[in-house]
N, CA, C and O atoms as a Maestro MAE file, in Angstrom:
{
 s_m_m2io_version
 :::
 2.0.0
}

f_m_ct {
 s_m_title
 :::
 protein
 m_atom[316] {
  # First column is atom index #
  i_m_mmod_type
  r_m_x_coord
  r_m_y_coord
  r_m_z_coord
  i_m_residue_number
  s_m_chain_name
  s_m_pdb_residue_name
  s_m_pdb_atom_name
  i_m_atomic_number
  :::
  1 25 -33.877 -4.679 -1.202 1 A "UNK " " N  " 7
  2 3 -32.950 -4.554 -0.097 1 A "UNK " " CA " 6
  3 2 -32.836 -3.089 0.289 1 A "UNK " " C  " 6
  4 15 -32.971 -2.112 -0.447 1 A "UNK " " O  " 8
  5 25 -32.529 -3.130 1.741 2 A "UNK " " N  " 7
  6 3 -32.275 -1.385 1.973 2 A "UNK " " CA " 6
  7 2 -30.932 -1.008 2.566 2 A "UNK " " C  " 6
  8 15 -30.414 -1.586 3.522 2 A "UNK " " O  " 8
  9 25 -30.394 0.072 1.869 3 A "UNK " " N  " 7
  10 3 -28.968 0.530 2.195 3 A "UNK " " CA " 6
  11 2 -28.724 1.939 1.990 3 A "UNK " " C  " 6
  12 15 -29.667 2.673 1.696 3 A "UNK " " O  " 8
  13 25 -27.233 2.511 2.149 4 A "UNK " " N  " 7
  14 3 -27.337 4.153 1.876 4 A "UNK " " CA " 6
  15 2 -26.605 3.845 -0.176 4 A "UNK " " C  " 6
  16 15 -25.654 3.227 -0.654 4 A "UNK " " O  " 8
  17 25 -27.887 4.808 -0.818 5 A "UNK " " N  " 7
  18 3 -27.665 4.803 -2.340 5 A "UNK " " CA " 6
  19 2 -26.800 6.771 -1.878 5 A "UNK " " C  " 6
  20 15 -26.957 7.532 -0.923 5 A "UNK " " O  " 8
  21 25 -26.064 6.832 -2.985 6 A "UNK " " N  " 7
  22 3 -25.425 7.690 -3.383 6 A "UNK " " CA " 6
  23 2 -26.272 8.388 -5.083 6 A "UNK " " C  " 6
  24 15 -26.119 7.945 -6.221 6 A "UNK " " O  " 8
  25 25 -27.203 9.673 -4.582 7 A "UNK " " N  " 7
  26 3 -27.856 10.206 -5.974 7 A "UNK " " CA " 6
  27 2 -27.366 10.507 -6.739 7 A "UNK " " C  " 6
  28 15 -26.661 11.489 -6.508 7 A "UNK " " O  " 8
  29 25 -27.323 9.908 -8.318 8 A "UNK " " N  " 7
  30 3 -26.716 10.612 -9.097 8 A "UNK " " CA " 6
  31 2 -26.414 12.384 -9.588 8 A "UNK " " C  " 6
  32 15 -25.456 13.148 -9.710 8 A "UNK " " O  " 8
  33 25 -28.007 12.397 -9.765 9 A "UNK " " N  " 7
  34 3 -28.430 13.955 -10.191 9 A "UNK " " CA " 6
  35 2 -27.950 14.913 -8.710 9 A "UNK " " C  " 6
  36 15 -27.246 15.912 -8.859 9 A "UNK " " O  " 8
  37 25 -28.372 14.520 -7.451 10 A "UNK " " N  " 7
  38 3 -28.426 15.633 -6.151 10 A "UNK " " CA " 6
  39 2 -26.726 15.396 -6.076 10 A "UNK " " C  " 6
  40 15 -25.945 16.346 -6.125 10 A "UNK " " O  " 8
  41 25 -26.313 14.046 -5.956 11 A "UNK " " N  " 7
  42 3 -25.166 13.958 -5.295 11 A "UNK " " CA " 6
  43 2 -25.632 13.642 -3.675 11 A "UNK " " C  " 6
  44 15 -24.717 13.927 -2.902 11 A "UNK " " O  " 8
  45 25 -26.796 13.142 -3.030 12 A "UNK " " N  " 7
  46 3 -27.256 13.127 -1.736 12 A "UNK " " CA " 6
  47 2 -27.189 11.985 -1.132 12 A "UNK " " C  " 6
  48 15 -28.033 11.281 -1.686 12 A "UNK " " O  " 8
  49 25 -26.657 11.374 -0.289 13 A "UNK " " N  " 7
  50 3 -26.705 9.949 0.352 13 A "UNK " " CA " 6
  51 2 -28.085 9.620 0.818 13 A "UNK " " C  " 6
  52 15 -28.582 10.067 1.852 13 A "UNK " " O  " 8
  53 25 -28.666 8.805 -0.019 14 A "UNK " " N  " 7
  54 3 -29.763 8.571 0.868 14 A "UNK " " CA " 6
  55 2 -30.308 6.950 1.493 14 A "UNK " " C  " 6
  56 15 -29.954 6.016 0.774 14 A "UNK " " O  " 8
  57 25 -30.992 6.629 2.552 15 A "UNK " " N  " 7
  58 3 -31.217 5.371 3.084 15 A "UNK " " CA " 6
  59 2 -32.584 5.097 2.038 15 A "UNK " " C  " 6
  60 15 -33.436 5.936 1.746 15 A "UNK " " O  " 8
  61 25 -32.514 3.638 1.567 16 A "UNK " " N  " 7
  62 3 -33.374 3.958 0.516 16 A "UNK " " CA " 6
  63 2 -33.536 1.953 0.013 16 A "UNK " " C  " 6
  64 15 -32.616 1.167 0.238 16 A "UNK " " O  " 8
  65 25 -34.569 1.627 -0.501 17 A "UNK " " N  " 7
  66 3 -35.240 0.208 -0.949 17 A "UNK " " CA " 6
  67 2 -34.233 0.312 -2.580 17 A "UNK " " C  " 6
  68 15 -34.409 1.070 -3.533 17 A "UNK " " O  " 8
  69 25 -33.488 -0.457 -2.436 18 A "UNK " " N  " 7
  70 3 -32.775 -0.583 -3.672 18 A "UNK " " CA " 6
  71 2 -32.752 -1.999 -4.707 18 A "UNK " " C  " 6
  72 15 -33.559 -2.911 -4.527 18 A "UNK " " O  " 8
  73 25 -31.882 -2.031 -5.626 19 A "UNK " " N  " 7
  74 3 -32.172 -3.449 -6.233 19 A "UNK " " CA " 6
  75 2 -30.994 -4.091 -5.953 19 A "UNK " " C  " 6
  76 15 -31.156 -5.193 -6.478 19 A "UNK " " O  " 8
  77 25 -29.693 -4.078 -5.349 20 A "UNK " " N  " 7
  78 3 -28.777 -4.151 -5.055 20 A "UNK " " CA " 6
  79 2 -27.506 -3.807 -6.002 20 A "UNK " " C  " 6
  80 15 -26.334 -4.126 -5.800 20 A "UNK " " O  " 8
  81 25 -27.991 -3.146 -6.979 21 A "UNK " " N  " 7
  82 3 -26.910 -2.610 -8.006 21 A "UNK " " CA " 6
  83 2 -27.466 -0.739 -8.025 21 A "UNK " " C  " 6
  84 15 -27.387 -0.050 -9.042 21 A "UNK " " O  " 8
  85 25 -27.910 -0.311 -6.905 22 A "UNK " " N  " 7
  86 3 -28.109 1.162 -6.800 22 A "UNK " " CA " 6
  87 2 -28.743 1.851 -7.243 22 A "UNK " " C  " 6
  88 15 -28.379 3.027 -7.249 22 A "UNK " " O  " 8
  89 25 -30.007 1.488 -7.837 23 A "UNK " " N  " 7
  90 3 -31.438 1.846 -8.314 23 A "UNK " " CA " 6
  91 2 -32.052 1.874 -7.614 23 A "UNK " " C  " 6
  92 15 -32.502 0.755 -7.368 23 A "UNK " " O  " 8
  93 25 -32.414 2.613 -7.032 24 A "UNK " " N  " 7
  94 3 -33.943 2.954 -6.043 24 A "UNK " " CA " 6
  95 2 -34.975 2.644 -6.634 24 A "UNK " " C  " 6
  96 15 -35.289 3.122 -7.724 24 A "UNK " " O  " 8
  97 25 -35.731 1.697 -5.921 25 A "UNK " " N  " 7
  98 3 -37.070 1.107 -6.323 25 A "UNK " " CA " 6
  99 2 -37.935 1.403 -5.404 25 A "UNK " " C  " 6
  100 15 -39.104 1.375 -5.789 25 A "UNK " " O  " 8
  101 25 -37.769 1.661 -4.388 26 A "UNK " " N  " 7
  102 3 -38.867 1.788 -3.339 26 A "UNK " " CA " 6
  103 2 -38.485 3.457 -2.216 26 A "UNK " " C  " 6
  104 15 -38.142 4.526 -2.720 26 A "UNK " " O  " 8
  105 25 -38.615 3.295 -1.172 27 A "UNK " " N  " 7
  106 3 -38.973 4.127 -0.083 27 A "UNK " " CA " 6
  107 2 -37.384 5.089 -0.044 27 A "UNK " " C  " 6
  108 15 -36.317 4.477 -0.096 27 A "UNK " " O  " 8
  109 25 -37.406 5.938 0.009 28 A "UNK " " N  " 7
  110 3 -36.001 6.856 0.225 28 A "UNK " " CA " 6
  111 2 -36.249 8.392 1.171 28 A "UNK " " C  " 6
  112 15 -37.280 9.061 1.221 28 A "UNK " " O  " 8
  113 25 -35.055 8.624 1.795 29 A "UNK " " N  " 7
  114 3 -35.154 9.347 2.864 29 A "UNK " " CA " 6
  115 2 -33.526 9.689 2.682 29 A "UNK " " C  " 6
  116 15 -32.638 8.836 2.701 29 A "UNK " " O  " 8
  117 25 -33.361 10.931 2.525 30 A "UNK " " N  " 7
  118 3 -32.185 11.433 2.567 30 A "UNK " " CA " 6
  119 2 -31.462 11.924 3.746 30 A "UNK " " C  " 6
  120 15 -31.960 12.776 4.482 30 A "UNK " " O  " 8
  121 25 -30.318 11.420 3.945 31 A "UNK " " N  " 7
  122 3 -29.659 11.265 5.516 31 A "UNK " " CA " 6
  123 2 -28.253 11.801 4.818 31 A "UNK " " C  " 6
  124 15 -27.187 11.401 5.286 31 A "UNK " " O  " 8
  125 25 -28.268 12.687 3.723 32 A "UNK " " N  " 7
  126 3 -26.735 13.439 3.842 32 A "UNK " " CA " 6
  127 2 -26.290 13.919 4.770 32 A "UNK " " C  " 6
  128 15 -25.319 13.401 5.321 32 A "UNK " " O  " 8
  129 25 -26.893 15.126 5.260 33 A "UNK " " N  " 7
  130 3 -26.143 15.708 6.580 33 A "UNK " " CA " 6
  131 2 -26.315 14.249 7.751 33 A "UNK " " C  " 6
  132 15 -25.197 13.855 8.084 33 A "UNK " " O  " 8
  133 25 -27.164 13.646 8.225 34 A "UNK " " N  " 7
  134 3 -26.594 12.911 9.085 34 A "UNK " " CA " 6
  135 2 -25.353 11.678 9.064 34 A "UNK " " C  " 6
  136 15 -24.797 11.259 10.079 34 A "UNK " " O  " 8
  137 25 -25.092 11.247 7.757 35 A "UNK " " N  " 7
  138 3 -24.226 10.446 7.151 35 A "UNK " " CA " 6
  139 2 -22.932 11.268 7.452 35 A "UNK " " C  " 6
  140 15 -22.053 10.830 8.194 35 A "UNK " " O  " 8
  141 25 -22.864 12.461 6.846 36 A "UNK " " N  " 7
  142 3 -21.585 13.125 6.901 36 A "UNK " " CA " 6
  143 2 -20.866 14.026 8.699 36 A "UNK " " C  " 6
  144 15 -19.756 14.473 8.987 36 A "UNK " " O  " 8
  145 25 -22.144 13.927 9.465 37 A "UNK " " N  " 7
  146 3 -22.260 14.098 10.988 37 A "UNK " " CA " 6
  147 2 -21.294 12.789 11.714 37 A "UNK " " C  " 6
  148 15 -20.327 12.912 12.466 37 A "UNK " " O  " 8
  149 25 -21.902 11.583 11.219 38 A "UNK " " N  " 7
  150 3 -21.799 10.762 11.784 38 A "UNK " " CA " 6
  151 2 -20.356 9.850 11.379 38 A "UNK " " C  " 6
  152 15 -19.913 8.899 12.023 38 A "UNK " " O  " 8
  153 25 -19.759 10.467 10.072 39 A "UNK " " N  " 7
  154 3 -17.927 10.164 9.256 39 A "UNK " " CA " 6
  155 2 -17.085 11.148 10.274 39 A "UNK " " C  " 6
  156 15 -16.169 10.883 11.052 39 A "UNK " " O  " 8
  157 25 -17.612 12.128 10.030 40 A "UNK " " N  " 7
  158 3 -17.046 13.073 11.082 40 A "UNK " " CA " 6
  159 2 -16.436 12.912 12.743 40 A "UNK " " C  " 6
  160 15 -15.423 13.120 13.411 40 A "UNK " " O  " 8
  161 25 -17.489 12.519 12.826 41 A "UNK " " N  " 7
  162 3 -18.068 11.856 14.814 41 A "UNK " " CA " 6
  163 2 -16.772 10.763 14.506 41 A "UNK " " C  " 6
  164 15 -15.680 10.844 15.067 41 A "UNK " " O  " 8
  165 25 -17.018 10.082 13.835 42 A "UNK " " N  " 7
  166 3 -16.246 8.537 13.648 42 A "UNK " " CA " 6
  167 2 -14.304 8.580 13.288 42 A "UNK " " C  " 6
  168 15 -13.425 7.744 13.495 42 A "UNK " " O  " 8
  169 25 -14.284 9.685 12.807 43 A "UNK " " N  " 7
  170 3 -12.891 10.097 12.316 43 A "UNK " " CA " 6
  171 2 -12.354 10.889 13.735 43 A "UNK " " C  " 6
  172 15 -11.342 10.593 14.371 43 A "UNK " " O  " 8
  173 25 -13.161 11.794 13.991 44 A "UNK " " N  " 7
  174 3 -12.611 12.479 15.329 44 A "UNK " " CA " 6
  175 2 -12.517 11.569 16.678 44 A "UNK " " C  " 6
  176 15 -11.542 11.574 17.431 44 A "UNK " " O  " 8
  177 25 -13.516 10.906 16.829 45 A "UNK " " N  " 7
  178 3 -13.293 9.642 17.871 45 A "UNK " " CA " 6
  179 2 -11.652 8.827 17.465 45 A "UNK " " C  " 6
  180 15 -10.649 8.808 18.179 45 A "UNK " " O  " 8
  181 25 -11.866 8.135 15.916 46 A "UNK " " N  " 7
  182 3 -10.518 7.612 15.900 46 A "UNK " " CA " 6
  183 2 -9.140 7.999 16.100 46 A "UNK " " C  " 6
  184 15 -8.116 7.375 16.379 46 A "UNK " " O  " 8
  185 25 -9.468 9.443 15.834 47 A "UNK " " N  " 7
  186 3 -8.356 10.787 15.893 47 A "UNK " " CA " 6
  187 2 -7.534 10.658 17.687 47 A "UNK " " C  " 6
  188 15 -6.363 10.490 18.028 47 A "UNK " " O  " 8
  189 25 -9.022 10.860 18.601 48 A "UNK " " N  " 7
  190 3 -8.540 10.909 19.741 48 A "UNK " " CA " 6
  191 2 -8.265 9.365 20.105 48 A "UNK " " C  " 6
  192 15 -7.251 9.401 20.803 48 A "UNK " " O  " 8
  193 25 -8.553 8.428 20.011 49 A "UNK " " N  " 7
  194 3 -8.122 6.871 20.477 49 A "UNK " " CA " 6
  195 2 -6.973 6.531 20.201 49 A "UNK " " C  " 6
  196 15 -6.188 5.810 20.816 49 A "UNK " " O  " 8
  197 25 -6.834 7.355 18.747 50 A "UNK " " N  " 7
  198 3 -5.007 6.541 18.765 50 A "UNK " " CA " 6
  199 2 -4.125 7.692 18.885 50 A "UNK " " C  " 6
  200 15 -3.159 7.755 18.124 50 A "UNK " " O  " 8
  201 25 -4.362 8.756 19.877 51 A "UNK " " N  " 7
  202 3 -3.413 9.068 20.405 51 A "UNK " " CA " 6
  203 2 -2.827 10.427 19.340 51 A "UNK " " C  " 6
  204 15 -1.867 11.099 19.718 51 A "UNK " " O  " 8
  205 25 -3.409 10.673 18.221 52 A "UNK " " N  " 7
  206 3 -2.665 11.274 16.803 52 A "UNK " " CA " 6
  207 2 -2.134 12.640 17.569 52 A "UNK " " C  " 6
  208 15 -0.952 12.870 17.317 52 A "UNK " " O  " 8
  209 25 -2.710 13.509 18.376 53 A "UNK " " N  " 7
  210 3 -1.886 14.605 18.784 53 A "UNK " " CA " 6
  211 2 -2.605 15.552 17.648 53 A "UNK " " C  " 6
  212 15 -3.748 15.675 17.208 53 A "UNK " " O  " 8
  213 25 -1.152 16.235 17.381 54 A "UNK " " N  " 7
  214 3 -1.510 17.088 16.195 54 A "UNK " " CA " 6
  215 2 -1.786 16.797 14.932 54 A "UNK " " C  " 6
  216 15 -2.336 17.317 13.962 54 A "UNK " " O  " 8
  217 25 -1.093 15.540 15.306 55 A "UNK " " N  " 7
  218 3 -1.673 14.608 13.579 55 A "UNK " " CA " 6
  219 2 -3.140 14.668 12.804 55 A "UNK " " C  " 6
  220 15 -4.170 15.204 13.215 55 A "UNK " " O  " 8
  221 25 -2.919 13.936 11.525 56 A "UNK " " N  " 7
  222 3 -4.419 13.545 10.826 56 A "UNK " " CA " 6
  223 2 -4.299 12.706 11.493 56 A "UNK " " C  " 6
  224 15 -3.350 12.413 12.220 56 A "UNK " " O  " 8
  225 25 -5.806 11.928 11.233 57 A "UNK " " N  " 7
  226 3 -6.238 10.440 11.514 57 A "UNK " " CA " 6
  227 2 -7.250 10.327 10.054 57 A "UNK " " C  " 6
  228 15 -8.148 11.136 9.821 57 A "UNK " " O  " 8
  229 25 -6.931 9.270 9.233 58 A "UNK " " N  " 7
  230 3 -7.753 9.207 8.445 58 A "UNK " " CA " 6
  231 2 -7.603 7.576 7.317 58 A "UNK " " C  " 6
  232 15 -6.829 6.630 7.461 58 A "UNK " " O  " 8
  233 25 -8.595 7.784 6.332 59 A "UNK " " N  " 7
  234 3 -8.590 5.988 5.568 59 A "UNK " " CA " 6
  235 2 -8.015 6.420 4.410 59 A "UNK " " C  " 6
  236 15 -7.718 7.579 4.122 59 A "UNK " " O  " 8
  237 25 -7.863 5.361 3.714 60 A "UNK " " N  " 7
  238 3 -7.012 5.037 2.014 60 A "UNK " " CA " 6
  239 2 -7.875 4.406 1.379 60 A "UNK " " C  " 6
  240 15 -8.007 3.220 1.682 60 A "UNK " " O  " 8
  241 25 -8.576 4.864 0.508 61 A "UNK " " N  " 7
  242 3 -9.448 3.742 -0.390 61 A "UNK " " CA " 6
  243 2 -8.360 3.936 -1.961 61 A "UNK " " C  " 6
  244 15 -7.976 4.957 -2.531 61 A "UNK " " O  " 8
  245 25 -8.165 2.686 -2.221 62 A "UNK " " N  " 7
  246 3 -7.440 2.675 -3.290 62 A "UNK " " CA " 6
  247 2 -8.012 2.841 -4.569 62 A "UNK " " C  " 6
  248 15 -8.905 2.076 -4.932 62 A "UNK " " O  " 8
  249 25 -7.682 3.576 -5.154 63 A "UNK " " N  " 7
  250 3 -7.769 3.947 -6.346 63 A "UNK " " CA " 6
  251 2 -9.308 5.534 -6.411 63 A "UNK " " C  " 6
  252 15 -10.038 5.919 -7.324 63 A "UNK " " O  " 8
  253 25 -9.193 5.847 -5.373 64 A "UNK " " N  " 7
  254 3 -10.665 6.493 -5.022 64 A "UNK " " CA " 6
  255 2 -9.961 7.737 -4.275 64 A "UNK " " C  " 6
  256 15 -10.417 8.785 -4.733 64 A "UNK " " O  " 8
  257 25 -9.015 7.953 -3.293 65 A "UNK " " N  " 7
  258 3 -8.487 8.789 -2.540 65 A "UNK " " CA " 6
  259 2 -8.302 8.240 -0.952 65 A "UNK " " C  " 6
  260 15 -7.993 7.167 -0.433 65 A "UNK " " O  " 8
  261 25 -8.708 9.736 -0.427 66 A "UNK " " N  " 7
  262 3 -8.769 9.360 1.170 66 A "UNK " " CA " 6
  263 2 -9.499 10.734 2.121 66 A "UNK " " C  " 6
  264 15 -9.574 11.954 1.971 66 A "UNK " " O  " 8
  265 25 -9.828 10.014 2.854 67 A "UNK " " N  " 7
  266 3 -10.128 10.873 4.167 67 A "UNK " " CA " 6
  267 2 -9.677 11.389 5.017 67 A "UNK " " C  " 6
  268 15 -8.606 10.870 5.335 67 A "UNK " " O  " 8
  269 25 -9.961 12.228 5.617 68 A "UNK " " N  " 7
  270 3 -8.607 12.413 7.307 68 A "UNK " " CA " 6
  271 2 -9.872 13.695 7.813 68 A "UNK " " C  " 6
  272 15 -10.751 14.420 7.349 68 A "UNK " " O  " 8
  273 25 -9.152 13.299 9.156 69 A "UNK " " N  " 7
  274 3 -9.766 14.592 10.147 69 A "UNK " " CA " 6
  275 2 -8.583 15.611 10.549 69 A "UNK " " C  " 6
  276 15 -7.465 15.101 10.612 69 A "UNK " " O  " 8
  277 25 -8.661 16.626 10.754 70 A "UNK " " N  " 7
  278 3 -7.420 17.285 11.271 70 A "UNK " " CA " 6
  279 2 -8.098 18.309 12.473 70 A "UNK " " C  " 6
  280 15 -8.878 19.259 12.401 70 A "UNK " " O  " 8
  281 25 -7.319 17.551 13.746 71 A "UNK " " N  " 7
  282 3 -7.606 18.547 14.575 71 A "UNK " " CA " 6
  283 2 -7.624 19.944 14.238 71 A "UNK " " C  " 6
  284 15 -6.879 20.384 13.362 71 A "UNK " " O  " 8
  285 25 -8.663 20.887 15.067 72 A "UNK " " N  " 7
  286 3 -8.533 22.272 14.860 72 A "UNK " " CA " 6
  287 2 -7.122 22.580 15.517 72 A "UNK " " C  " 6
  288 15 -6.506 21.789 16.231 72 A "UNK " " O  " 8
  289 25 -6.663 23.989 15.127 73 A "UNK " " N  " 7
  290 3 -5.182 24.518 15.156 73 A "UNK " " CA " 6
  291 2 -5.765 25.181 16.727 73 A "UNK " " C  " 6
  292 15 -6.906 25.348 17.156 73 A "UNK " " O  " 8
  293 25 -4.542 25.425 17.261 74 A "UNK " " N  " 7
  294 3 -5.277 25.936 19.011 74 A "UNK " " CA " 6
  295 2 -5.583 27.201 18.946 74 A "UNK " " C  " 6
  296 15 -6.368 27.838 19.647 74 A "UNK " " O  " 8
  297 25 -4.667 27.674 17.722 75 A "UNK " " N  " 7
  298 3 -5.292 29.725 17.748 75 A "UNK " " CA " 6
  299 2 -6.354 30.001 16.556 75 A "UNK " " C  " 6
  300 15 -6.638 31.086 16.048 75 A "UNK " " O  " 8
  301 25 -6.879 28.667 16.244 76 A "UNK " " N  " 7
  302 3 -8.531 28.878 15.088 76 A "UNK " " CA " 6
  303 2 -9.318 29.550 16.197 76 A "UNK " " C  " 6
  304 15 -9.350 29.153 17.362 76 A "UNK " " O  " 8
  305 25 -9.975 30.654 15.692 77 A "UNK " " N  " 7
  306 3 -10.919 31.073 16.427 77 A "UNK " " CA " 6
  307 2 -12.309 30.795 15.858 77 A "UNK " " C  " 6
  308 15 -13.439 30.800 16.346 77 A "UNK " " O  " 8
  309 25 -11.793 30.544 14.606 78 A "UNK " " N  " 7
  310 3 -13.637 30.617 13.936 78 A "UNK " " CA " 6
  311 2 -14.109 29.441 14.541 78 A "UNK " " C  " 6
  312 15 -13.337 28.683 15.128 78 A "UNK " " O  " 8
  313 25 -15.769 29.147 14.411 79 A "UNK " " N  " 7
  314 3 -16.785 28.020 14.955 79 A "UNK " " CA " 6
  315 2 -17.423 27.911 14.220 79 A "UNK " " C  " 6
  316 15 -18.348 27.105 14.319 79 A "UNK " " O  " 8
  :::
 }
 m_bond[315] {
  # First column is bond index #
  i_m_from
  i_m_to
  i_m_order
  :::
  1 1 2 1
  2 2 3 1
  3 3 4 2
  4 3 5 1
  5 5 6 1
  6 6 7 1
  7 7 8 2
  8 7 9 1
  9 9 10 1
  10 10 11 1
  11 11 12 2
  12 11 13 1
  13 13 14 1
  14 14 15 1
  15 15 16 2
  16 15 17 1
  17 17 18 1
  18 18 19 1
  19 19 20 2
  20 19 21 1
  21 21 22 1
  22 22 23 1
  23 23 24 2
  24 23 25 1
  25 25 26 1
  26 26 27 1
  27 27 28 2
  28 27 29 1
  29 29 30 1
  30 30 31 1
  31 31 32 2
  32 31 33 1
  33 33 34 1
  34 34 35 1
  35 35 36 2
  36 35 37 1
  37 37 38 1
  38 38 39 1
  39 39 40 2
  40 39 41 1
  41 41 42 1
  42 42 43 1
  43 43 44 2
  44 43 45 1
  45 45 46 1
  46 46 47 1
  47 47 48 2
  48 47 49 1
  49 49 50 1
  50 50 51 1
  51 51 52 2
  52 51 53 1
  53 53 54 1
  54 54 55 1
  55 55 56 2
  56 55 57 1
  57 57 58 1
  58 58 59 1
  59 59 60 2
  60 59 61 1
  61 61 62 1
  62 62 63 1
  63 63 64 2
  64 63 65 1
  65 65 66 1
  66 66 67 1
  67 67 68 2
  68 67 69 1
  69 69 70 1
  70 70 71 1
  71 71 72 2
  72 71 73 1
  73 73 74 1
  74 74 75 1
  75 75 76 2
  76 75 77 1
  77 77 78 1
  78 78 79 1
  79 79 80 2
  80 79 81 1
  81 81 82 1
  82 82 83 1
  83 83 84 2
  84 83 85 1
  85 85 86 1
  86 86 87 1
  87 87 88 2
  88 87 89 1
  89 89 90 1
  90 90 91 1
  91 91 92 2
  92 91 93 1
  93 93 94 1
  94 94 95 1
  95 95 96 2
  96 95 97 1
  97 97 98 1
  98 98 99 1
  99 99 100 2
  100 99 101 1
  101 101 102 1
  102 102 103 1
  103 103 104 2
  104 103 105 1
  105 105 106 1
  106 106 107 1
  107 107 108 2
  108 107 109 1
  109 109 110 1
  110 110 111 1
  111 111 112 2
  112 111 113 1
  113 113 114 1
  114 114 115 1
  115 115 116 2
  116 115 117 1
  117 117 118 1
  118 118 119 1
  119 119 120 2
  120 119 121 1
  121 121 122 1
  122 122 123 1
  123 123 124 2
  124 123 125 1
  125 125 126 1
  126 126 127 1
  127 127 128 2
  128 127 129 1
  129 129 130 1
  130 130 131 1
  131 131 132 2
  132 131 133 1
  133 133 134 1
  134 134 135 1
  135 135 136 2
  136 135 137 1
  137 137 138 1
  138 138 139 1
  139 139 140 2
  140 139 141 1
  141 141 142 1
  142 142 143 1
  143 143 144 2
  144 143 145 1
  145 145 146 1
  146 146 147 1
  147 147 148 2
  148 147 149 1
  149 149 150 1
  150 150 151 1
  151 151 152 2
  152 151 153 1
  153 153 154 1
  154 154 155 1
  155 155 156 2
  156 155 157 1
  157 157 158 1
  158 158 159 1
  159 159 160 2
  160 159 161 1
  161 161 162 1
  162 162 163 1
  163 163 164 2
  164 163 165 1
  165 165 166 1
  166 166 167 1
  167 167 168 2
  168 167 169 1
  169 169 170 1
  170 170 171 1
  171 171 172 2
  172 171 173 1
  173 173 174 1
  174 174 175 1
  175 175 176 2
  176 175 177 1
  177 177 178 1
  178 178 179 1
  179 179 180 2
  180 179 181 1
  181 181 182 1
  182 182 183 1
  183 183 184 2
  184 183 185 1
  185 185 186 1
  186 186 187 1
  187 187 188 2
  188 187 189 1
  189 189 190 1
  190 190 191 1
  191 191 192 2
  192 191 193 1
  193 193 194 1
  194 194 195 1
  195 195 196 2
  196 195 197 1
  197 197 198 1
  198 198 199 1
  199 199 200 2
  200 199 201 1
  201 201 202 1
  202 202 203 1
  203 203 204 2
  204 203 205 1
  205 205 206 1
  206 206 207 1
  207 207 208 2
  208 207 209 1
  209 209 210 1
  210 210 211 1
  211 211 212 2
  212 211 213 1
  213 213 214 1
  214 214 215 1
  215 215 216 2
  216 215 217 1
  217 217 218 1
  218 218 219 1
  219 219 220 2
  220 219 221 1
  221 221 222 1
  222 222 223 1
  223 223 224 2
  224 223 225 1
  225 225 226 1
  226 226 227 1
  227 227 228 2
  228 227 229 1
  229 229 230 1
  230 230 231 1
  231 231 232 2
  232 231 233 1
  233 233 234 1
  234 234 235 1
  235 235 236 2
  236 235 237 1
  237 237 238 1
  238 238 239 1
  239 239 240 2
  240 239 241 1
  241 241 242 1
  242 242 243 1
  243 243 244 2
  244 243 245 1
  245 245 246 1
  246 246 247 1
  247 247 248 2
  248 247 249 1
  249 249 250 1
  250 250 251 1
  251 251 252 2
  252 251 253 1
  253 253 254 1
  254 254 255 1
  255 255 256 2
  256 255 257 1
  257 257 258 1
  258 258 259 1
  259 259 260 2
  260 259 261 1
  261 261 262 1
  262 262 263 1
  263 263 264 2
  264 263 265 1
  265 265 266 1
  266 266 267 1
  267 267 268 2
  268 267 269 1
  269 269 270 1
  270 270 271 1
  271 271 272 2
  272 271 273 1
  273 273 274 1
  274 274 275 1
  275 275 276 2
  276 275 277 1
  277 277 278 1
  278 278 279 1
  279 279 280 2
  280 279 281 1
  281 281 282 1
  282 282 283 1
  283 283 284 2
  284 283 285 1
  285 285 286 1
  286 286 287 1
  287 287 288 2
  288 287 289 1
  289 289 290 1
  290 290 291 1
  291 291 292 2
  292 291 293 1
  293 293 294 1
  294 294 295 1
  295 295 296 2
  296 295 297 1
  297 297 298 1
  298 298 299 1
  299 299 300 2
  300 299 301 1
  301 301 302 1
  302 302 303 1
  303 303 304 2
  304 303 305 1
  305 305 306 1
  306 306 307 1
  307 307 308 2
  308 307 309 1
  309 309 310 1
  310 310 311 1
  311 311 312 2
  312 311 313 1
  313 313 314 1
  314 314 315 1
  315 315 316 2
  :::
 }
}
């Protein structure tokens, strides 16, 4: 089966032929930076849809933590 495995040793998300318990058996291609492009893209979109303002927008995975986006502050200058 193919899905995104999480590397033990790199720590790298990669799209990859697995056994369905997260052993890579076959073909792998590492898509960290685009995985973490594309949480990003997905948090800031949700950020602006519901309206958050100055707020976070972000998920709860239980027992694991959480996520959030936080708009930039209006006098951040860095890029």
């Amino acid at each position: 089966m193919k899905g995104l495995v999480v590397t033990a040793i790199g720590n790298r998300i990669e799209w990859a032929t697995h056994n369905g318990q997260g052993v890579i058996t076959g073909k792998r291609e590492d898509v960290t930076d685009q995985a973490i492009k594309a949480v990003f893209q997905h948090l800031q979109a949700e950020h602006k849809r519901n309206n958050r303002g100055k707020g976070s927008f972000g998920y709860v995975f239980e027992g694991l933590g959480e996520i959030h986006f936080h708009p930039p502050k209006s006098d951040d200058t860095s890029k």
